[in-house]
N, C-alpha and C positions, 0 to 999 in steps of 0.2 A: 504494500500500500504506500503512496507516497506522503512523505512526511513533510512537514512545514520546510523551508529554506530558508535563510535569513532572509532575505529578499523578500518573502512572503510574509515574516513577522515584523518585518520594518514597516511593509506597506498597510498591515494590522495597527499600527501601531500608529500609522498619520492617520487611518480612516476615525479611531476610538479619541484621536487629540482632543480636547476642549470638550467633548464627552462623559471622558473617567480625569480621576487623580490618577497624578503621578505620586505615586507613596512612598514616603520618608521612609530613612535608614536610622538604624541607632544602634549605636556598640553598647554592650550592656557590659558594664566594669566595675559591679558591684556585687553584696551578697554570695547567691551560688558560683555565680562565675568565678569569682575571684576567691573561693573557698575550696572549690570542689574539679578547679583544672588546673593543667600547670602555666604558671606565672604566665607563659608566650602562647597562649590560644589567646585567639583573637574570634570573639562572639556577637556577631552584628544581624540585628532582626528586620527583615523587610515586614515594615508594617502595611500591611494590606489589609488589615482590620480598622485602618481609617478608611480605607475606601468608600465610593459613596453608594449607600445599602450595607452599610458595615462589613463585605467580605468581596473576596477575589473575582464572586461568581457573577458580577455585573459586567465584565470585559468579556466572558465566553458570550452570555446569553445576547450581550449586548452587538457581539460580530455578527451574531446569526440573525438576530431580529434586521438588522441594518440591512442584508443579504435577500431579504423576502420580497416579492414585487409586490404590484401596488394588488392584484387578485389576492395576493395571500395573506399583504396586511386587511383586508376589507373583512378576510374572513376569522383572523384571528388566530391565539398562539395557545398554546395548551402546557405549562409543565409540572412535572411530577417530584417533591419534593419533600423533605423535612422542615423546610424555610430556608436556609440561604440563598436557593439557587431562584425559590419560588418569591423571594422578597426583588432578585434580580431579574426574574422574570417582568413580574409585575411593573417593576419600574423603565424598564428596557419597553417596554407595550406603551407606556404611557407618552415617552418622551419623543417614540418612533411613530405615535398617534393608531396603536393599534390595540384592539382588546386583549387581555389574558384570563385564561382562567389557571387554577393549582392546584392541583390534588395533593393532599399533607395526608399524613397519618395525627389522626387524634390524639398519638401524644404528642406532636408538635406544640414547641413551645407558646403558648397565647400570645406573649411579645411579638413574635413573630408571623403570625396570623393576624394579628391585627395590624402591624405592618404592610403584608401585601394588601388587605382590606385598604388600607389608608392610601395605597396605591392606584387603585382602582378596581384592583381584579375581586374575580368574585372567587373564592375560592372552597374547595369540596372535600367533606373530613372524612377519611376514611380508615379501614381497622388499624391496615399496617403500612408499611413500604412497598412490599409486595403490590400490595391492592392500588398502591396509588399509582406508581408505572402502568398497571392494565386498566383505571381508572383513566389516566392520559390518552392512553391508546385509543380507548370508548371512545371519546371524546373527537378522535383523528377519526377515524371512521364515522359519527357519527354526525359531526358539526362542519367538519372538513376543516378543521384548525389544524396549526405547523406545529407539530412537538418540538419541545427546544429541549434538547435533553441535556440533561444535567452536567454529564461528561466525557459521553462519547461522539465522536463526529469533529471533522477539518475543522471547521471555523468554529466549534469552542476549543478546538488546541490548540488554534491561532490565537485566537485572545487571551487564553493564560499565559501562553509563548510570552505575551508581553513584560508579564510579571518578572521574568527570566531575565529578557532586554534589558527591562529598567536597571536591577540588582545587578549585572553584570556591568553596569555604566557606573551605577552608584560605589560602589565597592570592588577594585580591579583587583584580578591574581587572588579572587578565593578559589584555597584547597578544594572544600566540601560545601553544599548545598544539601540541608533536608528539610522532606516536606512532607507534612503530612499527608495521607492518600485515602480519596473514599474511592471513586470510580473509576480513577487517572487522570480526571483532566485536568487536574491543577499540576500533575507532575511529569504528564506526558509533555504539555509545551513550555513549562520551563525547563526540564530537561533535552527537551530541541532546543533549546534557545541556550541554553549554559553548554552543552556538548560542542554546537556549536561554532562558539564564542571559544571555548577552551575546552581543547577532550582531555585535559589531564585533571579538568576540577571533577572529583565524585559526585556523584548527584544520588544521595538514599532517599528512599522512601519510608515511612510510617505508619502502622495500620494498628488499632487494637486488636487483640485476641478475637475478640469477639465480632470483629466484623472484619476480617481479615482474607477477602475475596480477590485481593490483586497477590498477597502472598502467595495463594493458593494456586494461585494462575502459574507465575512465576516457577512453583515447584511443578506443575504439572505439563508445563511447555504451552498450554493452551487456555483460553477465558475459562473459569468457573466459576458456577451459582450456588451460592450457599443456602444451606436448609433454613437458618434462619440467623439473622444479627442478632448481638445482644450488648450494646456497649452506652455507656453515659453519652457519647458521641456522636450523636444524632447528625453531625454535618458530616461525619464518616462512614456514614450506614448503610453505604451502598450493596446490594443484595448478591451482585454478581456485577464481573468485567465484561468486557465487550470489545470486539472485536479491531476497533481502531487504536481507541488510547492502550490496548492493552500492549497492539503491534508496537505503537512510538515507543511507549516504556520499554520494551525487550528490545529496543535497538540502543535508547540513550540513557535507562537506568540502572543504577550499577550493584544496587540491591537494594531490595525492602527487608525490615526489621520491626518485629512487632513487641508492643508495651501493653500494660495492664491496665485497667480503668481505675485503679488507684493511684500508678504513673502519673498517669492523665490528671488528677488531683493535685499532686504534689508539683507537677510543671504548673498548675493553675496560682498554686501558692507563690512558689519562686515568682512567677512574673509580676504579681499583684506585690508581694513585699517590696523586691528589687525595684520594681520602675513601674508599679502601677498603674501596670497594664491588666484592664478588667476582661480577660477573655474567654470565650466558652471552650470545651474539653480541644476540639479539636487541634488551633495550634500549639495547647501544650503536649503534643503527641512527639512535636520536634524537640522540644526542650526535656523530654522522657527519653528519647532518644538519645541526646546529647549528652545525660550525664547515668544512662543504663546501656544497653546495650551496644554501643558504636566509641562510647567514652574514649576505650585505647585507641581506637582506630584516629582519632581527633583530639587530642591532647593533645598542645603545642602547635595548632592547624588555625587557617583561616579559615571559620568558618560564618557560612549564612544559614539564619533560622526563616522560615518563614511563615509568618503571623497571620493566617489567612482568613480570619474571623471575627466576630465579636456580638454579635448577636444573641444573647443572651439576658436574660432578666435578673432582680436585683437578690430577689429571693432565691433562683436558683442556685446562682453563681455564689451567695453564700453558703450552701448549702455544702457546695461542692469543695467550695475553700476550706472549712471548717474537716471536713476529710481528709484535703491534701495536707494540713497541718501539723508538722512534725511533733510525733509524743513526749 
């Protein structure tokens, strides 16, 4: 299958200008970091939990709405989510003058449902994850709306691709790049865009246990669908891989490693003590990563974290805190 080019991510990258944020860098040089690595790692976060919609998933959904003619905006977008993608959904229909609808799963956070709500779309609660993908589809067949799928497909790898660009300008000659991974497309096109740019930086991925469908891929040579998720990580919940992002990942990533939903906690901790940053499970999957399994590999390394989210309510996130916090 053919993968992004720089060419192609460049040219993603003028069409989203004045669109999206461009998202600040920050070395984090305190607390864990500076406790728990040695003295020469070098730890810089692309924040893309400023972004606007709070998460990464407004630059995919946002290339592919842009991409639909004027019949397909008339008839409308459809996608299937937890909320990030569906809060990016929603805003991407609005801005591009087209309707959205969103299938969530009923535990989707209310924050987040009342978000795409505020957006305009109408959106549809259903049991689980599962049901909401075939909830989307209904909807394709049955309204004749454009699925915008959450993470597979060219033009949402092209728009995370950009995440990739930006970080590789921001911060020259990183070692390592990790990222957290629910269905690949955040790690398929920044890992085209960083392999790129430099094949000697690693680019790992991060999955929980429990929803750990690209690992599963990766060990088995081919996409797999899992029986069922089970993780605090709801923007990582993806059910199963898929064909495109799974291909770019087995070409430009260099391995996924998986963390625990209590990990996930305690990266939630570190961030909020060190730099107060209030984030949902998801991007603390890279900072689980960074000082559990990958640690020796990136001691004394430049590395990039990347903050893909933020979406999350007040009660949750302390809920979640109060977990991650050391006994």
């Amino acid at each position: 299958m053919p993968v992004p080019s720089l060419a192609d991510i460049r040219t993603a990258a003028d069409r989203l200008a004045g669109k999206i944020l461009t998202t600040p860098v920050w070395r984090w040089q305190t607390g864990a970091a500076a406790t728990r690595l040695a003295p020469s790692t070098e730890v810089w976060l692309k924040l893309e939990l400023l972004q606007t919609t709070g998460s990464f998933k407004l630059r995919g959904a946002l290339n592919c709405v842009e991409a639909l003619d004027a019949d397909a905006k008339r008839r409308g977008i459809v996608a299937a989510s937890a909320g990030n993608h569906a809060i990016a959904a929603a805003y991407a229909a609005r801005i591009a003058g087209t309707s959205a609808t969103v299938v969530m799963p009923r535990h989707a956070s209310p924050l987040r449902i009342a978000t795409c709500e505020g957006f305009g779309a109408k959106v549809v609660l259903v049991p689980n994850v599962h049901e909401a993908f075939a909830g989307a589809q209904a909807l394709v067949a049955g309204e004749g709306r454009t699925m915008i799928h959450p993470f597979d497909g060219p033009l949402t790898t092209l728009g995370t691709a950009t995440v990739g660009l930006e970080f590789m300008q921001q911060v020259p000659q990183l070692d390592a790049v990790v990222v957290p991974v629910g269905g690949g497309g955040l790690i398929s096109g920044i890992a085209a865009a960083v392999k790129q740019l430099n094949p000697q930086c690693r680019v790992y991925g991060v999955e929980p246990f429990g929803a750990d469908a690209m690992y599963r891929s990766f060990q088995a040579g081919e996409p797999v669908k899992l029986d069922a998720v089970d993780t605090i990580a709801d923007s990582l919940g993806a059910p199963y891989a898929l064909a495109y992002s799974f291909g770019v990942c087995r070409q430009f990533v260099d391995e996924i490693v998986r963390v625990s939903d209590d990990d996930l906690c305690r990266g939630m901790h570190d961030l909020f003590i060190d730099m107060k940053l209030a984030v949902e499970p998801a991007p603390a999957a890279a900072v689980a990563a960074l000082f559990g399994p990958l640690k020796a590999r990136l001691d004394g390394r430049r590395v990039g974290l990347v903050m893909c989210g933020s979406n999350i309510d007040a009660a949750r996130h302390a809920e979640l805190l109060a977990r991650g916090k050391p006994a």
